[in-house]
Residue frames relative to the residue before (quaternion, step in Angstrom):
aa qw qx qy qz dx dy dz
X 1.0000 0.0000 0.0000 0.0000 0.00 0.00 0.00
X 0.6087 0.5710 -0.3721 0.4061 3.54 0.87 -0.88
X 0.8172 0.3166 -0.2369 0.4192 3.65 0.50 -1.45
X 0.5550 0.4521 -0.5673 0.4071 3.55 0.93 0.52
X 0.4911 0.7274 -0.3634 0.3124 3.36 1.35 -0.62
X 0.5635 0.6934 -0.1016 0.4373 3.21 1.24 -1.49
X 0.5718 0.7152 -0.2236 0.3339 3.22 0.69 -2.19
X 0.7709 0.3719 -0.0931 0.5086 3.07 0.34 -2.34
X 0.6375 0.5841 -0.2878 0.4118 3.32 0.12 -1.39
X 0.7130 0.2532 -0.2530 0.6029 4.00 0.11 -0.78
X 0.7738 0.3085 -0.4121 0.3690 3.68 0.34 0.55
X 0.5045 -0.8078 0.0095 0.3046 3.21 1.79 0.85
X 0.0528 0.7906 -0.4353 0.4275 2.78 0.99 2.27
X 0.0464 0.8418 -0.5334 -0.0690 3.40 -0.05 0.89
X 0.5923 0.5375 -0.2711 0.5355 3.51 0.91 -0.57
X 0.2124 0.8445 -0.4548 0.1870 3.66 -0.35 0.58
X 0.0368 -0.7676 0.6399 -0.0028 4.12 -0.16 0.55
X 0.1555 -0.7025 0.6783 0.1488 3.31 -1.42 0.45
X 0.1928 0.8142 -0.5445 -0.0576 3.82 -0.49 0.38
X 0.6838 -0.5124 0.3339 0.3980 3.61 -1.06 0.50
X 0.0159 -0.8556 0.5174 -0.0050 3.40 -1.09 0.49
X 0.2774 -0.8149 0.4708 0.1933 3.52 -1.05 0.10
X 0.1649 -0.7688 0.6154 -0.0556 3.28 -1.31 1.50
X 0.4860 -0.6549 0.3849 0.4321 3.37 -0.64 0.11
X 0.6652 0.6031 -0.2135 0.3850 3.32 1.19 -1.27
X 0.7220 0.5628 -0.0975 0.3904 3.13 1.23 -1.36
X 0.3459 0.7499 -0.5633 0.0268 3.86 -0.79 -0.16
X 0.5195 -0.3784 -0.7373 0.2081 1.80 -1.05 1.96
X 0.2531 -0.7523 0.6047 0.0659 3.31 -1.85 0.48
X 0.1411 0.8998 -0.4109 0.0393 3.80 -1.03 0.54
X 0.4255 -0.7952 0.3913 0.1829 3.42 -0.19 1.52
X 0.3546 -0.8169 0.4511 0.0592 3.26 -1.02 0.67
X 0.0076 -0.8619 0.5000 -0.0836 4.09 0.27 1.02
X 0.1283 -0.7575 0.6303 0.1118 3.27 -1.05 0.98
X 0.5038 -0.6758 0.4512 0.2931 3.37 -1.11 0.20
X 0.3364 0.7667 -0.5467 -0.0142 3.50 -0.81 0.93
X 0.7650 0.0946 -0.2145 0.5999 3.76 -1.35 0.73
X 0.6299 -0.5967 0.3538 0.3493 3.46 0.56 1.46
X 0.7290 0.2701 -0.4346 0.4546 3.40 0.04 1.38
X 0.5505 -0.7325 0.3432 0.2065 3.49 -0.82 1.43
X 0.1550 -0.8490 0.4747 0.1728 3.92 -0.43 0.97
X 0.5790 -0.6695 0.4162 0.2082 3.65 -0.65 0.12
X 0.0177 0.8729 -0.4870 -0.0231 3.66 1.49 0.50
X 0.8365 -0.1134 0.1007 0.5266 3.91 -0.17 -0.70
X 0.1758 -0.5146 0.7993 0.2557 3.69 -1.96 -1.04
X 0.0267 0.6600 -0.7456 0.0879 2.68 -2.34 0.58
X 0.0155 0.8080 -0.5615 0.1781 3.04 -1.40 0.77
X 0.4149 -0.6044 0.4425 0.5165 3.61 -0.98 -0.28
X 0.5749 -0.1903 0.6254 0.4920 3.68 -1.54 -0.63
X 0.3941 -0.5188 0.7428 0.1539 2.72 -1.84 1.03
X 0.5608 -0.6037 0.4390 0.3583 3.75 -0.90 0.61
X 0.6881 0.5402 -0.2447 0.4181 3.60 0.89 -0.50
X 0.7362 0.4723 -0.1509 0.4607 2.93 1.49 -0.29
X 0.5461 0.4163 -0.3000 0.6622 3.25 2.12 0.04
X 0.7414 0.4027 -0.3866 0.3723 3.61 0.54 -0.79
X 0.4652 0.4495 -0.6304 0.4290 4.14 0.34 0.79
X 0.6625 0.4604 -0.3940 0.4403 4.02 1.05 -0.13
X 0.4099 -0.5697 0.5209 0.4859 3.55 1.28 -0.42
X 0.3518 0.7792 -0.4776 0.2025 3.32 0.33 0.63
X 0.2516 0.9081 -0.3347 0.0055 3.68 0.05 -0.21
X 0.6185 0.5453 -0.2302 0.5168 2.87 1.33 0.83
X 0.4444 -0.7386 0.2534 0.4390 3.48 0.02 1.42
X 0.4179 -0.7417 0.5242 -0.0220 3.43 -1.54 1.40
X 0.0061 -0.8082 0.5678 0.1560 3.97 0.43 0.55
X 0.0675 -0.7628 0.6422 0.0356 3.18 -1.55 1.16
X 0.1399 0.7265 -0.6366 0.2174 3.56 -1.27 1.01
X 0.2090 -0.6359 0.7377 -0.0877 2.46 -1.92 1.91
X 0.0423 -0.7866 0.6149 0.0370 3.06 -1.23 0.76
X 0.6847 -0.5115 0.2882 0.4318 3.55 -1.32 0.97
X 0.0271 0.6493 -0.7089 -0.2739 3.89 0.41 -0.28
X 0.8544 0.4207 -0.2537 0.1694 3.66 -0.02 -1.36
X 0.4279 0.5634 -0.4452 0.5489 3.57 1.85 0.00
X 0.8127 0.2576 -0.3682 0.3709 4.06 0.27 -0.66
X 0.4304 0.5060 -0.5316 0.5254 3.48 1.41 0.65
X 0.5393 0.4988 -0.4263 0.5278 3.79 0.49 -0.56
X 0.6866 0.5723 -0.2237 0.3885 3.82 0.37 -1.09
X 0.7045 0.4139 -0.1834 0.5465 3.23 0.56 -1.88
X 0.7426 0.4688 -0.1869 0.4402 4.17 0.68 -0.97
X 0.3586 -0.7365 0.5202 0.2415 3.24 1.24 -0.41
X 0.4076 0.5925 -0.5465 0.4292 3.94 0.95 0.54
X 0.4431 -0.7069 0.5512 0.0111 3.17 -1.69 1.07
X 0.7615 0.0129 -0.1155 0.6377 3.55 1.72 -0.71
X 0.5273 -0.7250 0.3558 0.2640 2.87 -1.19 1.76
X 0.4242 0.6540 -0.4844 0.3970 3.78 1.20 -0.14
X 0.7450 0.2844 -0.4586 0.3921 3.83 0.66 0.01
X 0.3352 0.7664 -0.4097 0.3639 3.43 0.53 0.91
X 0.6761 0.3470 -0.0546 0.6477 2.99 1.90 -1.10
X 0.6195 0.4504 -0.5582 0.3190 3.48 0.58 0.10
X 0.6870 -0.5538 0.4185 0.2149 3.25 -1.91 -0.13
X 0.4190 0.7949 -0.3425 0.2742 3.16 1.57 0.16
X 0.3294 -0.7903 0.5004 0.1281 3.00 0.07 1.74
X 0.6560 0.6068 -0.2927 0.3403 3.78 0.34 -0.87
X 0.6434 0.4407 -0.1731 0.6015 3.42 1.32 -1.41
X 0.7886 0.1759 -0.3780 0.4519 3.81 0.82 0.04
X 0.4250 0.5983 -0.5015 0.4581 3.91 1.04 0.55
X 0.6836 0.3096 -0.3452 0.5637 3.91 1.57 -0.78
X 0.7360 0.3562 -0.3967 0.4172 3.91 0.51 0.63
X 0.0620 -0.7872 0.6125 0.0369 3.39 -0.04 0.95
X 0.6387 -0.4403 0.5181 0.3602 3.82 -1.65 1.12
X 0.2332 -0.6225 0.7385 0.1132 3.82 -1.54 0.73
């Protein structure tokens, strides 16, 4: 919980909730939502490996998994409204957005 805390927070999220959730893979599992423009977004999940799902690797030891939205806090950080410009080729529109 802490290093998703973190995660958000050091990318300048202050509002932030953790609440259980449900994966298939995962148990237990819990999705992570920050607050912006006064309504709560859905940013990633996490959880462990279900044991069945690590032990065909020989795995047996607990396995943390997590995805996060990369492309909602690029939508965020860019101010873009549809995630379809993320994927275009528009060289110009990414020569005026350089990575911070």
């Amino acid at each position: 919980v802490g290093v998703m805390r973190e995660f958000y927070q050091r990318l300048g999220f202050d509002d932030i909730r953790i609440r259980p959730g449900y994966f298939p893979y995962t148990e237990p599992s819990m999705e992570v939502e920050v607050l912006l423009n006064d309504k709560w977004l859905e940013m990633g999940g996490s959880g462990l490996f279900r044991p069945e799902v690590t032990a065909p690797f020989d795995v047996h030891d607990p396995v943390l998994a997590w995805g996060q939205g990369l492309e909602r806090i690029a939508m965020i950080m860019y101010g873009i409204d549809d995630i379809r410009q993320l994927y275009e080729s528009d060289l110009e529109w990414l020569r005026n957005r350089p990575l911070r």
